[in-house]
C-alpha positions, 0 to 999 in steps of 0.5 A, spaced: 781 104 571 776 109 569 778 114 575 787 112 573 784 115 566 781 122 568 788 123 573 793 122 567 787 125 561 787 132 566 795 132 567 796 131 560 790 137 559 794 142 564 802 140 561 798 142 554 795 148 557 802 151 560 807 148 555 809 154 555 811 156 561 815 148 562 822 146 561 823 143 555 817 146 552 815 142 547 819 137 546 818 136 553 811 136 555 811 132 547 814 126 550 810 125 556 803 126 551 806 120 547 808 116 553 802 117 557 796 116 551 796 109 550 790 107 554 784 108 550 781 111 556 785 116 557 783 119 550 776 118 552 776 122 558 780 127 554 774 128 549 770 130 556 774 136 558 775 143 555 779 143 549 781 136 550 779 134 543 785 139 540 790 136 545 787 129 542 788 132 534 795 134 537 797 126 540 794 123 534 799 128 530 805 126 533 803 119 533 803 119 525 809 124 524 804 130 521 807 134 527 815 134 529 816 132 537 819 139 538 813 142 535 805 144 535 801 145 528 799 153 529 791 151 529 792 146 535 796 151 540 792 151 546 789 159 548 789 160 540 797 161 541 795 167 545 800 165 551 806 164 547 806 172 544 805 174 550 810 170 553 815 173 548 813 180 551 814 179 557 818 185 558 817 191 564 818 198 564 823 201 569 817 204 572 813 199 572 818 194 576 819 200 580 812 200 581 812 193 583 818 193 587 814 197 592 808 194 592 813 187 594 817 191 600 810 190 604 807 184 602 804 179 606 801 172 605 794 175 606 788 176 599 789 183 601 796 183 598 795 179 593 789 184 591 794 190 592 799 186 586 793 184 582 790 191 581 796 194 579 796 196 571 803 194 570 800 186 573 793 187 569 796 188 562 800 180 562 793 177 562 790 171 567 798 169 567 801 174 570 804 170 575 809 167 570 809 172 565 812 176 571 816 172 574 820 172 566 820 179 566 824 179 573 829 173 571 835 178 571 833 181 578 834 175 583 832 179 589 825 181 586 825 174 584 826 172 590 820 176 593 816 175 587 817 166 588 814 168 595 808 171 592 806 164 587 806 161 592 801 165 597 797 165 591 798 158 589 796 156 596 790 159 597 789 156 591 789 151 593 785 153 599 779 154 595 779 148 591 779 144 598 773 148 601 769 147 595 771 139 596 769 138 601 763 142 601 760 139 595 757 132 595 762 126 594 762 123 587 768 118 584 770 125 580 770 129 586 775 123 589 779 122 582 781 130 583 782 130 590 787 124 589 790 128 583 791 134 587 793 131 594 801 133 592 799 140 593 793 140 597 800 137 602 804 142 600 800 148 602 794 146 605 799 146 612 801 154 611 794 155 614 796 153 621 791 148 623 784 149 620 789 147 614 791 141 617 783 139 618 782 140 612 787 136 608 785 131 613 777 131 611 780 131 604 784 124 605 777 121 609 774 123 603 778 119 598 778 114 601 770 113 604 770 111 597 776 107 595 
């Protein structure tokens, strides 16, 4: 039951940390802490993780009523309430669009093109969630969307990639297998893009969450 609790106390932790990027935001991701927080063991595993006690203060919040269920006390916003103002300043110049548009003409689903887009001063000034927050600014184009969907993607595979290498290469423990688990969804998801060194490795990762089942 132990290894259940460390699944569901990382979800809540990650819906936590992008809230503001979820549908629904707060009312929404609200709801789930409320219903998924019950177990005692969940919130003993949420005291382990980074910022996990915040999120603790945050549920125990809403369960008293101190805090609204479309709303988060200032103190307790995950990143310091860094994400929410930039978030509202999701905003590009003509140029600096432009500028992406062309980097977006020629990009392919390699590390060199993610590279190429990352270093570009207009990517540099949204902070580590400059995928989102870009992709807020591109709302109202849907062409550039379109191609900047394909970016998130590339990225988040080889994300995934990366993630599944570090797995697999580190020795077994139930913690290793409960993240494997957690992120099986996506380790199916992306993993077969890389042909079939991906499809090896997502076997190795089944094999390895369940040789400890």
């Amino acid at each position: 039951m132990q290894q259940h609790a460390h699944i569901v106390a990382q979800r809540l932790l990650n819906l936590y940390r992008q809230a503001h990027v979820i549908e629904g935001g707060w009312t929404a991701v609200n709801r789930v802490f409320i219903s998924e927080s019950d177990d005692p063991q969940v919130i003993e595993e949420l005291s382990n993780l980074p910022t996990g006690n915040k999120l603790i203060s945050h549920i125990n919040n809403l369960r008293s009523g101190q805090t609204a269920m479309d709303s988060i006390d200032n103190d307790l916003l995950p990143y310091g309430g860094m994400m929410q103002d930039q978030e509202l300043n999701a905003s590009l110049t003509q140029s600096e669009k432009q500028q992406i548009a062309d980097v977006l003409s020629g990009f392919e689903p390699t590390p060199e093109s993610l590279n190429k887009i990352e270093q570009l001063p207009s990517i540099k000034k949204f902070g580590p969630d400059w995928l989102e927050d870009v992709k807020s600014a591109l709302i109202n184009d849907s062409e550039l969307l379109n191609k900047w969907d394909i970016v998130i993607k590339t990225h988040k595979a080889y994300q995934m990639w990366d993630s599944a290498k570090q797995l697999t290469s580190e020795t077994l423990t139930e913690r290793n297998r409960a993240k494997i688990q957690a992120d099986m969804p996506e380790f199916e998801t992306y993993l077969p893009m890389f042909g079939d060194a991906g499809n090896e490795l997502l076997i190795k990762l089944r094999t390895f969450m369940s040789s400890m089942a």
